[in-house]
TISEPA-726562 format. One record per residue (C-alpha): y, z, x. Coordinates in pm, whole numbers, plus 50000, padded with zeros to 5 digits. Each point is the difference from the previous one (the first is absolute). Example, Ala and Ser with C-alpha at 12.3 -4.5 7.8 and 13.67 -1.06 7.14 Angstrom:
# residues 2
495505078051230503444993450137
END
This chain:
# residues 482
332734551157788500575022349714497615015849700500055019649697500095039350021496344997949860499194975950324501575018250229498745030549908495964989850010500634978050328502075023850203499945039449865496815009850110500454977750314503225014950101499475034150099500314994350338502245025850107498805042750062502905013249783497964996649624496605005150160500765028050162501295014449707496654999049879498415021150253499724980150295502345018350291497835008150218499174965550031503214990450045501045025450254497344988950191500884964150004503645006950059499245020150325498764964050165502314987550275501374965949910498754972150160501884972150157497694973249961499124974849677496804998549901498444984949662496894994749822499104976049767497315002549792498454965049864498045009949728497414972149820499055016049671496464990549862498015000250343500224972650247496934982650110500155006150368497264980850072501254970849904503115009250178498775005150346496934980850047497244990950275500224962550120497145006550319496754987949902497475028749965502995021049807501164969449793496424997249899499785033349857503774998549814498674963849877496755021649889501415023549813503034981349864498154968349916502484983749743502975015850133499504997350362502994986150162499194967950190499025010350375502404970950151503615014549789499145032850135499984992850344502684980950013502225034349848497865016250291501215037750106500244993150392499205038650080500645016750323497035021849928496824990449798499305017649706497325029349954497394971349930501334976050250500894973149793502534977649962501974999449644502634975449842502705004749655499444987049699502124964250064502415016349736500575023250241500644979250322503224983950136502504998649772502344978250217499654968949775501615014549753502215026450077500795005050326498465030150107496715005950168497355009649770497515027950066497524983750243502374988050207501485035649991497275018150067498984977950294503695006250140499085038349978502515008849701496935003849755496605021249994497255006549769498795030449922496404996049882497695015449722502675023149853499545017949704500145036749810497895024450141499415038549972497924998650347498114977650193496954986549790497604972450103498324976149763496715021349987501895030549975501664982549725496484991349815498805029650043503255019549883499645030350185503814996850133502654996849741502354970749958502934997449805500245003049650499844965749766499394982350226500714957249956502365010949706503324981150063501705031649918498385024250173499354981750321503714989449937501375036150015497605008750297501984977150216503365011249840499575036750082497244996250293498695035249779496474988749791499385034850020503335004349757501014985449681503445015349974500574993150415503984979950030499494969250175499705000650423503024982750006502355022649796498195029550195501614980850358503375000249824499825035949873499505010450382502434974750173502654992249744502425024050175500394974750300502474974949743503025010949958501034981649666499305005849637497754970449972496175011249952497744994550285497514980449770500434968149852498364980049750500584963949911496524996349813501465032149714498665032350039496555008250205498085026350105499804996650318503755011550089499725030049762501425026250163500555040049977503604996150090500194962850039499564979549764500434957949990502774978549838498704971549859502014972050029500044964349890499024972650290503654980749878501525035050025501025032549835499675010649640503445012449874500365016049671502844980749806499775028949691503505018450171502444978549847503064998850271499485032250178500725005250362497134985450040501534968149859496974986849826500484975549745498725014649661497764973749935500765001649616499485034349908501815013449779502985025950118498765033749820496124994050155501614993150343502075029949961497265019249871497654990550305503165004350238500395039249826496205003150105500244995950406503135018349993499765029550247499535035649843499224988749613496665003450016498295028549873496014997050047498674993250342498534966849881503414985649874501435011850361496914983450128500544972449803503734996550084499525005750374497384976050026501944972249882502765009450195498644997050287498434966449917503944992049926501105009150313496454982250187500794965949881503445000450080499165010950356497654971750005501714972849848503305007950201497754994250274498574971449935503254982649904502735013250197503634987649960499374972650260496994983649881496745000550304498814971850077496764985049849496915005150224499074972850165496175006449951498434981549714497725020249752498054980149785500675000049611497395023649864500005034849854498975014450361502544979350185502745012849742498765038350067499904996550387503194979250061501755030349796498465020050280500964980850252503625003649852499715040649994499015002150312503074979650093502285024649868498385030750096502935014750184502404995949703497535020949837499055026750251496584990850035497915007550294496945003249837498734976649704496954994849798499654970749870497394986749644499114963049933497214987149815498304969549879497174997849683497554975149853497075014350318497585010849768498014965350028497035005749780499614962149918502354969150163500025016850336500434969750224503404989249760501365033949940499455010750369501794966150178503015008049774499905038750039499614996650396502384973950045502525020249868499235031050206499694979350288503484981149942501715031649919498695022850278500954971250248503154999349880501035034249996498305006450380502554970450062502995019649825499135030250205500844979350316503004984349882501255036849885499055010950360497455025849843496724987750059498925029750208501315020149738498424990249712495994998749898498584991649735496634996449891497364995449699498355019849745498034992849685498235015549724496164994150224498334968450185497924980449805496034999249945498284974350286497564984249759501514975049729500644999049614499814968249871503524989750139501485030450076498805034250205500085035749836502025035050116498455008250335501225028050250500334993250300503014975950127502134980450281503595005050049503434987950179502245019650226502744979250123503375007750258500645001050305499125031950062496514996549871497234993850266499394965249889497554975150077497005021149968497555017649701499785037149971497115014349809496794987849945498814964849866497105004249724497344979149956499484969649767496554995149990499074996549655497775017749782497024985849848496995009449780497515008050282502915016250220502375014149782500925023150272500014968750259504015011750042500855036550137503414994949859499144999049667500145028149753496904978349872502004988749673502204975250234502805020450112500975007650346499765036650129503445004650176500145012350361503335006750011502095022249761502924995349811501005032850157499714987450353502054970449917502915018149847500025028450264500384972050305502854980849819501325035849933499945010950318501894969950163502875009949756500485028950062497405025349882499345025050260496475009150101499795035249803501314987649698497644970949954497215026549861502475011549762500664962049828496484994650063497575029449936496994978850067501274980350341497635026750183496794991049890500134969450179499474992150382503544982150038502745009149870502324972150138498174965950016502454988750235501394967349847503275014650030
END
């Protein structure tokens, strides 16, 4: 693939700093002396964050199909309630009953996708102990309960239910700071140190994000058919085709990244930057096709925008010796979550691609012989209110999520359940869930999330308060999925 200067410079400049050498030029070596001072590790680890802009409606997703709890979903769902008899048969076969002993199905979108492409979907992964949920999930600055919450004598995060906001709480796991890099950059900036190639620790296939922001580290984006490479310097060493430039621009932008013309720190900036990004893709794209062609994987992914981004993934991770990488953050995403009307429609097709896609990158993990090795696991902007509008639900708070690999402690929940009895008239405090405008109070925070897939990379014990300042103010710091 092959752009424009003007395309390759918004997709892939402020996206490839992933190296120390121009940030620390900028005042950051004390961050990376520290970093460098890690021993190497010898094992592979990666995470991969599945990210569903908009804010998934969770309880739609995992869903109550015993008859006192179905009652109360059916209650407070009325129009959208999922029929009681397609839930259980997506049943989660748990080896431990959740907090409120029920039992809980998928959405059928999200059950077995053997029919159609060959790998187990996520009910029949969870039930083989390869998948968990992590329950009622969402930003917090400290524990609050409902009443606490109506009476607002504890403080919560700012903006709350704003896509953006709520969006960059997850991102950085900091609501207490607007300017905070994202949680996963902050992992990279401390453990980068343990690759020993030139490739950046973060990677993007869904363009730049906040969440892999990073001090020191920062992402390459990267498209899910492959790398960007600039075709503006004509027949260089690099030997890119032109692309139809003329020969005085191309010299011109040649004279540009040539080292030592530069006289303002920006230019060098400039220069280095792009540079780097230069000597990134080629890295990568060597990689990915070597002089001997690799074989195709043999896992299926299904043809839709998160297939595309995880089967590049997959293919990353396949080469990660060739590029020196022990450690590796991964960035996926999905849209189209914010169902505010047309729930049932937009949800079946939004969770039937999640579920197709996850299913079939858990299934290239095994193939690849990684599966311990690599976790990944969901995040979106905020659950979604219990109560109904119209067709749709609004931005809630409080949400479910996925962990899936074989090293995750599958098979069970972690956290607790909320309630979904509904709210009416003469109760409209009848659920202690509620913020009493239809949103569920979280139990567990983003924070305690992030720090338990953190630690099972890698993170040691005093360095989680660093990445997360506000990890202390709750009971447990590791949930233990992990």
């Amino acid at each position: 693939m092959s752009v424009n200067r003007r395309e390759f410079l918004r997709k892939s400049i402020c996206a490839a700093l992933g190296g120390a050498g121009l940030y620390s030029a900028f005042g950051n070596l004390n961050l990376l002396a520290a970093a460098a001072n890690l021993n190497a590790t010898s094992d592979y680890k990666a995470l991969v964050c599945v990210y569903l802009y908009g804010g998934n409606d969770s309880f739609n997703t995992i869903v109550p199909y015993d008859a006192g709890l179905y009652a109360q979903y059916a209650a407070s769902r009325r129009n959208l309630a999922l029929a009681q008899a397609d839930i259980a048969a997506n049943a989660l076969n748990a080896l431990a009953p959740p907090s409120d002993g029920g039992r809980y199905g998928l959405h059928p979108a999200l059950g077995d996708q053997r029919a159609n492409s060959g790998n187990a979907g996520l009910a029949a992964l969870f039930n083989s102990g390869k998948a968990a949920v992590v329950a009622n999930v969402g930003s917090l600055l400290s524990p609050i309960t409902s009443a606490q919450y109506r009476q607002g004598n504890v403080p919560v995060p700012p903006q709350l239910f704003s896509h953006d906001d709520q969006t960059s709480q997850w991102q950085t796991a900091r609501p207490d700071d607007t300017n905070a890099l994202g949680w996963g950059g902050r992992i990279a900036d401390l453990l980068y140190a343990n690759n020993s190639g030139q490739v950046p620790m973060s990677i993007s296939l869904s363009s730049a994000n906040l969440f892999q922001r990073g001090a020191i580290v920062d992402q390459y984006a990267m498209d899910p058919s492959g790398v960007t490479m600039l075709n503006y310097l004509g027949n260089g060493p690099e030997s890119w085709v032109s692309g139809g430039e003329d020969a005085e621009s191309t010299a011109a932008y040649q004279a540009l990244l040539a080292r030592g013309a530069q006289s303002h720190v920006l230019e060098r900036a400039f220069a280095d930057t792009t540079t780097r990004a230069i000597s990134i893709y080629t890295l990568v794209n060597s990689a990915l096709n070597p002089a001997t062609p690799l074989p195709p994987l043999a896992t299926p992914f299904p043809d839709n925008d998160l297939g595309h981004q995880l089967s590049m993934v997959a293919q990353l991770i396949r080469v990660r010796a060739a590029l020196g990488m022990k450690r590796q953050v991964f960035f996926v995403s999905a849209g189209n979550y914010d169902t505010h009307a047309n729930q049932l429609g937009d949800q079946q097709d939004n969770l039937s691609q999640l579920g197709q896609a996850l299913a079939a990158f858990y299934a290239a993990t095994v193939e690849l012989g990684v599966a311990d090795s690599v976790t990944s696991f969901t995040a979106s902007d905020f659950g979604r209110s219990l109560p109904v509008n119209s067709t749709g639900t609004d931005h809630g708070w409080g949400g479910h999520h996925f962990v899936i690999g074989d090293a995750v402690r599958g098979g069970r929940y972690y956290g607790t359940m909320p309630s979904l009895v509904p709210n009416t008239n003469a109760q409209p405090t009848a659920n202690p869930d509620d913020t009493g405008y239809g949103q569920i109070v979280p139990t567990t925070s983003v924070d305690q999330y992030s720090a338990t897939l953190a630690s099972w990379f890698g993170v040691g014990a005093s360095d989680l308060a660093t990445i997360f300042p506000n990890l202390g103010r709750f009971s447990t710091a590791n949930l233990g999925f992990i």
